[in-house]
Each structure stands twice: as C-alpha cells, then as structure tokens.
C-alpha positions in Angstrom: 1.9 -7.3 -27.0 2.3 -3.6 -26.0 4.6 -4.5 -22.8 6.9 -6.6 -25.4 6.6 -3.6 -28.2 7.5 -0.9 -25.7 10.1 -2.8 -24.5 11.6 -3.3 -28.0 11.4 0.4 -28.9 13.1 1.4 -25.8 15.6 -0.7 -26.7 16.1 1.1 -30.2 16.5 4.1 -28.5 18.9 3.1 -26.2 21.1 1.7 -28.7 20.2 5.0 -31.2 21.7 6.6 -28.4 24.5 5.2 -28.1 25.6 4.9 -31.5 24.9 8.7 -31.0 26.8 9.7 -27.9 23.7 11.3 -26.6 21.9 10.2 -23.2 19.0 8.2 -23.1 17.1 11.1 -21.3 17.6 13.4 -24.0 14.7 11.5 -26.1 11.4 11.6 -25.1 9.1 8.8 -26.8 5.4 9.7 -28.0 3.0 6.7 -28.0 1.4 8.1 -31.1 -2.5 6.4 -30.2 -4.3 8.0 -32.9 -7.7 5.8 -34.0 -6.1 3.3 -30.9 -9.3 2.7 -27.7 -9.0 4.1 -24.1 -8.1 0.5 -23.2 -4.9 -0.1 -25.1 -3.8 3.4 -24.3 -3.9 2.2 -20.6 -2.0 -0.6 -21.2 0.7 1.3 -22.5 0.2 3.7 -19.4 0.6 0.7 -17.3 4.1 0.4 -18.5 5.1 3.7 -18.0 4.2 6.0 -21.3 3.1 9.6 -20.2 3.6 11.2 -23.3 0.5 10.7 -26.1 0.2 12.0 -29.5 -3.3 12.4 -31.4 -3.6 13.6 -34.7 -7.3 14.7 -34.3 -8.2 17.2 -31.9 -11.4 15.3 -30.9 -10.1 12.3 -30.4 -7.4 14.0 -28.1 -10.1 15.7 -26.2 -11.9 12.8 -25.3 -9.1 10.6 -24.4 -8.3 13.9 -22.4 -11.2 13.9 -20.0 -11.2 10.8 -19.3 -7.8 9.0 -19.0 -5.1 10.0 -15.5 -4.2 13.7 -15.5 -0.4 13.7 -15.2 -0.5 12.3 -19.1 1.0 15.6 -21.7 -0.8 15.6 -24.8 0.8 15.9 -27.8 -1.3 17.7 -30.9 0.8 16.3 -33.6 -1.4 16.4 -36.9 -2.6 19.2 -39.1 -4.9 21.6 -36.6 -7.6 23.4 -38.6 -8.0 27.1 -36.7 -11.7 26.8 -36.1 -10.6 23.8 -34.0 -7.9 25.7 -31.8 -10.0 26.6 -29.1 -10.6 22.8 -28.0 -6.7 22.0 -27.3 -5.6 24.9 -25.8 -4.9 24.4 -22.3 -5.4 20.0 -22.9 -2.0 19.8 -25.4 1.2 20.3 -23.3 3.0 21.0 -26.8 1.7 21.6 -30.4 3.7 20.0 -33.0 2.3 21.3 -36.1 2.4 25.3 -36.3 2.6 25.8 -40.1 1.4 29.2 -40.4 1.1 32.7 -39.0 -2.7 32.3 -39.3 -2.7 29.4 -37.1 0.0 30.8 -34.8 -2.5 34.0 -34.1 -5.6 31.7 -33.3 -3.5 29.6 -30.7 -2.4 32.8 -29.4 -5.5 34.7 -29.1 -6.9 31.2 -27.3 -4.1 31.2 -24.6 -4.7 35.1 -24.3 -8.6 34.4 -23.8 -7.9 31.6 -21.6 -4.8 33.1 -19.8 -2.3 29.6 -20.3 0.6 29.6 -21.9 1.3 27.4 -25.1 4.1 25.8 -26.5 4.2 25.0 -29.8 6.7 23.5 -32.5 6.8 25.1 -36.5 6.2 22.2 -38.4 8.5 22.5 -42.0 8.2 20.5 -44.8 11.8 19.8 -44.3 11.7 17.3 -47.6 9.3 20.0 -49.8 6.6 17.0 -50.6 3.5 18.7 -52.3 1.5 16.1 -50.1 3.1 17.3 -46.8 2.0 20.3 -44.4 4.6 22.6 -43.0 6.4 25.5 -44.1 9.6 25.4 -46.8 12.8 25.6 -44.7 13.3 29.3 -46.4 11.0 29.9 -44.7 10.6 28.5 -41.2 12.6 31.4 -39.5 10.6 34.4 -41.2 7.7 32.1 -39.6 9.5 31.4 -36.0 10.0 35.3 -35.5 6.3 36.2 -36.2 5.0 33.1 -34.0 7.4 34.5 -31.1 6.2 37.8 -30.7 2.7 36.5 -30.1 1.1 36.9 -26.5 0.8 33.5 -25.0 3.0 31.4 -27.3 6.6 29.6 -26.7 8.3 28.1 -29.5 9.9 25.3 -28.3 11.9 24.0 -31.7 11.0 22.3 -35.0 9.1 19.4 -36.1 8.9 17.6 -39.7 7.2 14.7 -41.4 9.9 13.2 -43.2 8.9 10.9 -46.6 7.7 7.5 -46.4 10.7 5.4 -47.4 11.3 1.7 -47.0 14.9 2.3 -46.1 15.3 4.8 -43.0 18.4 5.5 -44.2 17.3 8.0 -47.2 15.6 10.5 -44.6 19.1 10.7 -42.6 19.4 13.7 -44.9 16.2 15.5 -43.7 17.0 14.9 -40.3 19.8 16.1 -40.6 18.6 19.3 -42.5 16.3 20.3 -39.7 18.9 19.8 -37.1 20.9 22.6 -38.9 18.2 24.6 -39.8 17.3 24.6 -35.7 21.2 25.6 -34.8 20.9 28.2 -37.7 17.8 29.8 -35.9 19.3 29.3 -32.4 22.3 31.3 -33.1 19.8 34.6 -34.2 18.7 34.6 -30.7 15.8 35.6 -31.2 13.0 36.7 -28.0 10.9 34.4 -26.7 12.4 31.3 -29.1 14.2 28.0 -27.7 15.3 25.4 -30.3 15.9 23.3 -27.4 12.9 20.7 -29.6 13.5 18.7 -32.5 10.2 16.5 -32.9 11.2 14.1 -35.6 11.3 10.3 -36.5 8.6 8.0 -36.9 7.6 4.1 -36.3 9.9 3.5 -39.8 13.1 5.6 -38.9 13.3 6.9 -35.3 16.5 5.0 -34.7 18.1 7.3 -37.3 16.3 10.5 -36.1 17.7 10.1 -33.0 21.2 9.3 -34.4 20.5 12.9 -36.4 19.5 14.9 -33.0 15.8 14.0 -32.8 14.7 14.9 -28.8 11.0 13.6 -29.5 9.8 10.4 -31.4 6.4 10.0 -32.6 6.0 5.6 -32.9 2.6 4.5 -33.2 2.4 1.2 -34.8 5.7 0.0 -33.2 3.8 0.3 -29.9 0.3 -0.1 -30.5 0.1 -2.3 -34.2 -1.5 -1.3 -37.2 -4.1 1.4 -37.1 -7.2 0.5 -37.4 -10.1 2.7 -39.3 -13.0 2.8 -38.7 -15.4 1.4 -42.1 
C-alpha cells in the first residue's frame, strides 16, 4: 500500500510541476509519520523517503534514535519551549517558529549545544483563531528579530492553510505567502534566505506546488488514516 501511495503522490507532483513550469527537484516531499510505527516508516524508507515530519517532539526523538541516520527530521507541529532542548541538533529544519520567545529558546539551545538551526516562521497565512503562527503583518517584524539570533538560519515560510474540501479555495493563501516571502526577500535582510516555502498538505499539495510550494507535508496520502491511540 505505501509503494503504490508514494508512487501516486509522486506522480501529483510531477504533474503539479509541470502544470507549474517548475522542476521536479525543486519540491521536496515530507512523509508526515506522526502517530504512524517504526515499521511503516521503513517501508516508506524502503522506497526512497528521507525526509520525515513529526508533529510531537517525543515521538520524533524516538523514531530518531532508532531508525538509519541519513533520514532529516522535520519538526513541523506546534513546539512548546520547555521542549526545545530535545530537537535541537535531531530536526534538520523547524517548521513552526511562531514567536520571538520560541526563536530565543532554539537559539540559546544551538548556542549551548554549538549546531546550527534552521528554522521556518510559521504565519497564519489564512488568520484562523484555531491556527498557530504569526498574522502576515507581522511575519517580517518576526523574521528580523529571529535572524539576529546566535545559532539560528531562517530558511523561509511555512503555513497551515484551512481545511477545505476543494483545494482550490486555499490557492489564495498559497499564493499570499509566496508574495509575502518575495516581499521579505527583496529587504535583504542578514542572515535570512526565503529560498523555503513549506506549504501544502495531503488535501491540496498539487495546488501548493502550482503556487510555489518547495516542501509538502502528505501524511495520509502516504501512510493512510492516522490512527490514535484510545
């Protein structure tokens, strides 16, 4: 099942790229294994994913230590600052930098720990009360901060766009965070690279992509429904 599921998504993005002019190399897809076992994440290994997204830190940590060490970890869900100190130096990128606060922690981490972290602000592209992330007013006030912190390299923007049954209707936040990343690329500011746009999800990564998306987050198209524990 997970051969046949990767093999469809990569398809998607092939065509996604296409219909986008863009080359297939300039998306990188996130087998997003939150709540999935050790076994199925090998599976998908098997087949060629490297790139893993966990949305708890402790499940990222133990799939850490104990699956093949040339897999990058992606921290993509909400990261609470008391538990900063377990990722740094595991996660090759942070998706979800939604404060200064948070930005601080990570950086005093990599300072204590002497790494260097890349992260991504997370912006509530969409304003959803129910969402994290900082307003897009805000994001650049919050990129500048974040980049003048030892030990920290902001890589670009992520978002959570809504839930919608028809992809189509987030085309327009997609498209609002590519801007808002060209808007903050032209300030050239120190120390900041909007090279990332971490957007797009199991529901709409086709039209992500389309909108300039360089990382897709797809968890059930690879792995089926997640399954919580009772």
């Amino acid at each position: 099942m997970i051969k046949r599921n990767l093999d469809h998504v990569n398809q998607n993005i092939e065509a996604a790229c296409q219909n986008a002019g863009r080359n297939r190399e300039e998306v990188v897809l996130i087998a997003v294994s939150k709540t999935k076992p050790v076994s199925m994440l090998m599976e998908a290994y098997e087949y060629g994913c490297r790139e893993f997204g966990e949305n708890k830190v402790q499940e990222l940590v133990e799939k850490y230590e104990i699956m093949p060490k040339d897999i990058k970890w992606h921290m993509i869900g909400h990261l609470q600052r008391n538990k900063v100190k377990y990722v740094v130096g595991k996660a090759a990128l942070i998706h979800s930098v939604d404060s200064l606060k948070l930005a601080e922690e990570i950086s005093r981490e990599a300072v204590k720990k002497q790494v260097d972290v890349s992260v991504l602000i997370e912006v509530n592209i969409a304003g959803e009360d129910t969402k994290f992330g900082v307003a897009a007013k805000n994001a650049e006030q919050l990129v500048r901060d974040a980049a003048s912190l030892p030990g920290l390299h902001i890589k670009g923007l992520m978002t959570i766009a809504p839930f919608v049954m028809n992809p189509e209707e987030n085309r327009q936040y997609f498209a609002r965070l590519k801007q808002l990343a060209v808007d903050i690329n032209q300030k050239n500011i120190d120390n900041v690279n909007m090279n990332v746009l971490s957007m797009g999800m199991t529901g709409d990564y086709m039209v992500a992509i389309e909108e300039g998306a360089s990382y897709v987050r797809v968890g059930t198209g690879i792995f089926g429904e997640r399954q919580y524990p009772v």
